[in-house]
C-alpha positions in Angstrom: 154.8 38.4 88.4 152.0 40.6 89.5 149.1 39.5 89.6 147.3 42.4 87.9 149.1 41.1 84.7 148.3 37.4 84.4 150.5 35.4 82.0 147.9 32.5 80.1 149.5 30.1 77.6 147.2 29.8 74.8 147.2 26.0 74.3 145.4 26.2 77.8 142.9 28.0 76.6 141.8 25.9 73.3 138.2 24.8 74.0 137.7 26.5 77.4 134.3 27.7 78.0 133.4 31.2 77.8 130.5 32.4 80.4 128.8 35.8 80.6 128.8 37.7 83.4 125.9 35.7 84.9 127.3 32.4 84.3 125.3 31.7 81.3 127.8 30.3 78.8 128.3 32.1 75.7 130.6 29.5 73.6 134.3 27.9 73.5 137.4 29.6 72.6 138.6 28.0 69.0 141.7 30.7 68.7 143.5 33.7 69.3 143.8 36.5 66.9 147.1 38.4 67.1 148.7 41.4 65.0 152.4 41.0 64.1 154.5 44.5 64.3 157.2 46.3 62.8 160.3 45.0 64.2 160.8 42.9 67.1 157.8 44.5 69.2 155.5 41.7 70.4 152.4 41.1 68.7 148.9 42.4 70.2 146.4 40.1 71.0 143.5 41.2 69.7 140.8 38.8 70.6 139.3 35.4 70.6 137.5 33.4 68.5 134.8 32.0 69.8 132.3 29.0 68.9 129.2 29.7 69.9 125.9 27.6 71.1 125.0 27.5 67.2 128.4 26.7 65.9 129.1 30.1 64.5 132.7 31.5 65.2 132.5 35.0 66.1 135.4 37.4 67.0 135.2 38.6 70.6 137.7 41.2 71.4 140.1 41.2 74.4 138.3 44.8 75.9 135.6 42.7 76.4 137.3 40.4 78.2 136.9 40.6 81.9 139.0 37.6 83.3 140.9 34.4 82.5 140.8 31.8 85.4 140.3 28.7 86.3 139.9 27.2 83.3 137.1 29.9 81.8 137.1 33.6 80.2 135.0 35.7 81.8 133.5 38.2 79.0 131.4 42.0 79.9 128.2 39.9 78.7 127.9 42.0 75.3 128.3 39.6 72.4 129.0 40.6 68.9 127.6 38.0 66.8 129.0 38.8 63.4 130.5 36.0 62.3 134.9 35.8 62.4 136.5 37.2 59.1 140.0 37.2 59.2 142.1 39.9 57.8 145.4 39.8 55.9 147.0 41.5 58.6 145.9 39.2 61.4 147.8 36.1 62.4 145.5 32.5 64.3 148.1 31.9 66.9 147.0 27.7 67.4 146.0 27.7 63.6 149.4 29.5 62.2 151.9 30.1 65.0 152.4 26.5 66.7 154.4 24.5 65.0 156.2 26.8 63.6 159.8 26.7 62.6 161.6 30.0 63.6 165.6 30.9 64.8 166.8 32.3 67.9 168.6 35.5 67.2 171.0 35.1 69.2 172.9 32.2 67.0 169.9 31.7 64.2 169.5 28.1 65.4 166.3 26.7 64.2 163.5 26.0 66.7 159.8 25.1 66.8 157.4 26.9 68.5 155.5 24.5 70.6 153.4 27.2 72.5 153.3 30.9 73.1 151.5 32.9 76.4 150.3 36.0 76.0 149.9 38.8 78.9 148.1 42.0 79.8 149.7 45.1 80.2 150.2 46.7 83.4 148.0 49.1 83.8 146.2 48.9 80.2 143.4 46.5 79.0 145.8 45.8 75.9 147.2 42.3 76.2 150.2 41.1 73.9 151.9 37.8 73.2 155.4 37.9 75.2 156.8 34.7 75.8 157.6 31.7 73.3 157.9 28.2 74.6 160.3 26.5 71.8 162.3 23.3 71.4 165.5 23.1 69.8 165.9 20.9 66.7 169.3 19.6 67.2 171.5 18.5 70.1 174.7 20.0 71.2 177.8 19.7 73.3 175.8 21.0 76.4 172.1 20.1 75.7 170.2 17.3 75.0 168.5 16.9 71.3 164.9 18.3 72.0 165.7 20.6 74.3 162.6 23.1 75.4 162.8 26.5 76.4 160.9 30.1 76.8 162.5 32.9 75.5 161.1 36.7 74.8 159.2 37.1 71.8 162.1 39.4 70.6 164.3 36.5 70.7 162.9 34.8 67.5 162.9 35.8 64.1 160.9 34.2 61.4 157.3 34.5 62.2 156.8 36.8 58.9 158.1 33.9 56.5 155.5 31.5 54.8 156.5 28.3 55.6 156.5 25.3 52.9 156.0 22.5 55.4 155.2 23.6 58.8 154.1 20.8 60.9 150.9 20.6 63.1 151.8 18.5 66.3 151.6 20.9 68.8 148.3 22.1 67.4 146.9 18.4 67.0 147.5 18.0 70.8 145.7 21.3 71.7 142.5 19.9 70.1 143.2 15.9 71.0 140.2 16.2 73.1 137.7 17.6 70.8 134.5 16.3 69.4 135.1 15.4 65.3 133.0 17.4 64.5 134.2 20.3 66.6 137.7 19.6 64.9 136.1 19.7 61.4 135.1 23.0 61.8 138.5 23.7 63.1 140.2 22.6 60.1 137.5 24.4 57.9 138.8 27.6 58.6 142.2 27.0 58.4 143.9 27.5 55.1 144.1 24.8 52.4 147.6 24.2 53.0 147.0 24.4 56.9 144.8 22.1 56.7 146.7 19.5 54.9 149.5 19.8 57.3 147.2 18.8 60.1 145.1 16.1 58.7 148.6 14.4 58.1 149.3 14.8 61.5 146.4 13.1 62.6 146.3 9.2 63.2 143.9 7.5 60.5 140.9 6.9 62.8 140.9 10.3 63.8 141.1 11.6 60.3 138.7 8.9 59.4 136.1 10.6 61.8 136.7 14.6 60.8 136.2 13.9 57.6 133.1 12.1 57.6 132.3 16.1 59.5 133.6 17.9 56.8 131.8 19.1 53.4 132.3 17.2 50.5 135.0 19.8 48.9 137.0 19.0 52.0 137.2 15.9 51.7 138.1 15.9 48.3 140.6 18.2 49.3 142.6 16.5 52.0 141.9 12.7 50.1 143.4 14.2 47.3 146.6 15.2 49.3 146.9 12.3 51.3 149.7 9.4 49.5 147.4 7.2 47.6 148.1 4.0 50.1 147.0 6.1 53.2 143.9 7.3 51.4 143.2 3.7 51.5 144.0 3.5 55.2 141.9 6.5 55.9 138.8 5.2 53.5 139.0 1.8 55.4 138.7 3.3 59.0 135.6 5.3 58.2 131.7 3.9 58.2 131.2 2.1 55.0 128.7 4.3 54.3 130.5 7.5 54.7 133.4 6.0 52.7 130.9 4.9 49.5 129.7 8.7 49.6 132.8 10.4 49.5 134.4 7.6 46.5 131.1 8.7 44.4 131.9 12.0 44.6 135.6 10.9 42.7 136.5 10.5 39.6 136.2 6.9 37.9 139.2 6.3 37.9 140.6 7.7 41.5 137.9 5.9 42.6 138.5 2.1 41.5 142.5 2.9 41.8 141.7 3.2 46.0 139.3 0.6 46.0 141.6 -1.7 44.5 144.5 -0.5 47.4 141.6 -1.2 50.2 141.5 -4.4 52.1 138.9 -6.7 50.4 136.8 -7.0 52.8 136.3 -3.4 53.5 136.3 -2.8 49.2 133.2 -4.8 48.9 131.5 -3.5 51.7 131.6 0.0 49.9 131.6 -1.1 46.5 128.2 -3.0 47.4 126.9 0.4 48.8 128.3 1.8 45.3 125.7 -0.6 43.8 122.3 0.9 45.3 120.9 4.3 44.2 122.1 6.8 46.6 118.6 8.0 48.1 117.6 4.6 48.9 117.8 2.7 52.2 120.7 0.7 50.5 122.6 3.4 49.1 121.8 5.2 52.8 123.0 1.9 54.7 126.1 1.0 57.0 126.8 -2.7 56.5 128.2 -2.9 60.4 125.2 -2.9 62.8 125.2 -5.3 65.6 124.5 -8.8 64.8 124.0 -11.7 66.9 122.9 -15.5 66.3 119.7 -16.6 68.1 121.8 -18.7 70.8 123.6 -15.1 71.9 122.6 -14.5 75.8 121.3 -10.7 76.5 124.7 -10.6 78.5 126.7 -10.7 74.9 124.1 -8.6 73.5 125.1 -5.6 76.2 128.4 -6.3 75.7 128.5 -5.5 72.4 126.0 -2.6 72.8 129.0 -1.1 75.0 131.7 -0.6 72.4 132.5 2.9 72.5 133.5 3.2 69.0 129.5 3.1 67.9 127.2 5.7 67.9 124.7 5.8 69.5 121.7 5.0 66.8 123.6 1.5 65.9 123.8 1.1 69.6 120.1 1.5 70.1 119.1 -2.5 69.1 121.0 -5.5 67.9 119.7 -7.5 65.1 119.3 -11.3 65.3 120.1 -13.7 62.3 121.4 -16.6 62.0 125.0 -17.5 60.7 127.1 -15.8 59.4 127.6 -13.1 61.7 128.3 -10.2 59.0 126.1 -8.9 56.7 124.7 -10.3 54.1 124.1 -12.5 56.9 121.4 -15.7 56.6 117.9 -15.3 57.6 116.6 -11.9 59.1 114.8 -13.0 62.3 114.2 -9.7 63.8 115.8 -6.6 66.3 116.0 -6.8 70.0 115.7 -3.4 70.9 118.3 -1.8 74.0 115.6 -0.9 76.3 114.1 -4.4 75.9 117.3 -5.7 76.9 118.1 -3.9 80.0 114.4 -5.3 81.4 115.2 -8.9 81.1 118.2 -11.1 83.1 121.9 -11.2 81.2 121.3 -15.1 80.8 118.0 -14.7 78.4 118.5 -15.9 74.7 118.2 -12.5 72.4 116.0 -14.9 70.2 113.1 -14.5 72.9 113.0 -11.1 73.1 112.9 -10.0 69.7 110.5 -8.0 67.8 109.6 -9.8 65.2 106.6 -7.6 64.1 108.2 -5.0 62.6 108.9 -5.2 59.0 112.3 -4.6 57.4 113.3 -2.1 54.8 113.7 -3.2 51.1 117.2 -2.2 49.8 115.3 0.1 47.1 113.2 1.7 49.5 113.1 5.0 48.6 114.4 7.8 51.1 110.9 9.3 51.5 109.6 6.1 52.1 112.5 5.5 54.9 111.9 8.9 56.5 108.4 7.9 57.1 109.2 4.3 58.3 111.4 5.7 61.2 108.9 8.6 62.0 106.0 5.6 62.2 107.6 3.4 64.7 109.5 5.9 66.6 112.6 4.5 65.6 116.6 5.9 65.3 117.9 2.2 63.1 116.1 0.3 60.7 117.0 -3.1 59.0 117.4 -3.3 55.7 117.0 -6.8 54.2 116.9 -8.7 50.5 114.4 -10.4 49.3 116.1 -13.8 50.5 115.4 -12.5 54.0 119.2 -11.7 54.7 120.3 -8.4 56.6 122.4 -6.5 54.4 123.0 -3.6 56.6 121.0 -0.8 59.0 119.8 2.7 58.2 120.7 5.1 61.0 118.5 8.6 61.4 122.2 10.6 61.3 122.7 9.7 57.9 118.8 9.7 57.1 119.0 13.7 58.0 122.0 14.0 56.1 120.3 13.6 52.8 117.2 15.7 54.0 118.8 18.6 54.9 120.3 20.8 51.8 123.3 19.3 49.9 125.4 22.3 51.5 123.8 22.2 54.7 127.9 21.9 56.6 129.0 24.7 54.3 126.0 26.3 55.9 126.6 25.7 59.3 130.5 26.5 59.2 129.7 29.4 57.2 126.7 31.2 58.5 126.1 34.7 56.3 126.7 37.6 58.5 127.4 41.0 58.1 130.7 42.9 57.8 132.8 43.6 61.1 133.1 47.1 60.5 133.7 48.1 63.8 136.3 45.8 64.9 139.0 47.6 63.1 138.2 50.8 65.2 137.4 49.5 69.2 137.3 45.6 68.5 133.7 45.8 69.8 
């Protein structure tokens, strides 16, 4: 193949960067938009989609498009910033094409399409899809079950039909790699019955952590979906607190009916967080900070510090009680903070180096009141403790912020008013 007319796979290009012609980068590619034709001709690519520094998806068209190399796309430097509207006569090629089921024409065996490349034209800046990487469904005399192959796009059929249960694990690989909350405005987009397909595709911690990204309709949405014991599943992997918030936004009913499929332990941690008012520091709460008994050495404190499943504002201190080790624990003695902990030796007790000065949050401590508390003491955790001096759980500045921003503050940000792209229709510009 020449190489003025590069063939580029599209699931390589999922989440690349996009520079200008300076270097400067301009966003990530999230998709390709294509336009099915009469007959059997190929599709044409007609752009990207593109995420850019502010999470907008914008639609930057392939004439704009100055190179695809090396892991980038290289774009003229002028930007469109209109935000993405699909039309009905476009086609996502991750979002809608992968994982499709389709038949070869030449003895209508079914197939799914596990990737497609697309290429530019020889001597045009038109690119078009031309090549479809499939694997057969079923073995045979002469092949093995699960065979792959890449045939011309002419040698399919089926890519016109709406399907009643396509599946989604050739796109869940393409974005294995993203951020949740990158993959929550992936799914956003995608239709309702797209989206369903891939959040069952996805392993319960993962879908645990894109949906505590998503607006509350979508999580409604893909819970509702979801068979009532993997609800559960998905309910127990995610923060307590995320968990309570999404169950008080169910009905009565749907709500106690998954509580009572949880595990208990997990069920009482959220149906304690039920219990407080929701803009209070116990209704804002995660009942799983770090906590250690005085005797814990500074060593077992970074250790724990470490786990790479906590975010970073529950990683910023470790609170010290003494038994049990899970809240409610017994007595409240105080928080070692991280940076405090990296200045004395591993073999210290965490008893000696905590701060014992600064006072704990009330369970009904109002959110105001909380807001202030962490702007005071320069703080990203707070404890939150009972009037019998037990730690009940911490407040965290993420979920602090997402009660002071507007209610629809993630519709907002995945769907950022723009005005209408009248002029892609005409040059793609």
């Amino acid at each position: 193949m020449a190489a003025s007319t590069p063939r580029v796979f599209v699931s390589h290009l999922a989440g690349v960067p996009v520079f200008d012609p300076n270097g400067d980068q301009v966003g990530r590619v999230r998709d390709l938009v294509v336009m099915l034709r009469v007959g059997r001709r190929p599709p044409r690519l007609l752009g990207m989609v593109v995420e850019v520094l502010t999470r907008r998806r914008i639609f930057l068209p392939m004439t704009r498009v100055t190179g695809i190399e090396s892991g980038q796309v290289i774009t003229t430097g002028v930007v469109n910033v209109r935000r993405f509207e699909q039309r009905p006569t476009e086609r996502l090629v991750l979002g809608e094409l992968l994982d499709r089921r389709v038949h070869l024409v030449e003895d209508d065996e079914e197939v799914t399409v596990l990737d497609v490349s697309v290429q530019r034209l020889p001597a045009r800046r038109e690119w078009e899809v031309d090549r479809v990487f499939v694997r057969r469904g079923r073995g045979g005399a002469l092949r093995r079950k699960g065979e792959t192959l890449t045939v011309e796009w002419s040698a399919v059929s089926g890519f016109r039909l709406e399907e009643e249960a396509q599946g989604a694990e050739s796109l869940v690989a393409t974005f294995e790699r993203m951020r949740p909350a990158d993959l929550a405005n992936v799914l956003h987009h995608l239709s309702p019955k797209r989206r369903g397909e891939v959040a069952a595709a996805l392993d319960d911690d993962r879908l645990a952590d894109v949906l505590e990204e998503l607006p509350d309709d979508d999580q409604i949405e893909i819970l509702g979906k979801l068979h009532q014991e993997r609800a559960a599943d998905v309910l127990e992997a995610m923060d307590p607190d995320d968990a309570a918030d999404l169950l008080s936004e169910l009905p009565e009913d749907d709500k106690e009916r998954l509580l009572r499929l949880m595990r208990p332990d997990d069920a009482a941690d959220v149906r304690r967080l039920l219990s407080y008012e929701e803009r209070t520091a116990g209704g804002l709460m995660t009942t799983e900070p770090i906590v250690l008994r005085p005797d814990a050495t500074i060593a077992d404190a970074l250790a724990r510090v470490r786990q790479e499943d906590l975010s970073p504002a529950l990683a910023a201190q470790v609170y010290v009680c003494r038994p049990p080790d899970e809240t409610p624990t017994g007595k409240y003695l105080g928080t070692a903070h991280f940076q405090r902990l990296l200045r004395d030796p591993p073999y210290t007790l965490v008893s000696s180096v905590v701060d014992s000065d600064l006072p704990p949050l009330a369970p009904d401590t109002p959110l105001p009141a909380v807001t202030s508390y962490l702007a005071a003491y320069n703080m990203v955790a707070a404890p939150v403790v009972d009037e019998s001096g037990s730690l009940l759980g911490a407040v965290t500045v993420d979920d602090v912020l997402d009660h002071l921003l507007p209610e629809d503050w993630r519709e907002t940000e995945f769907e950022e008013s723009a005005l209408n792209d009248e002029a892609r229709q005409t040059d793609g510009s």
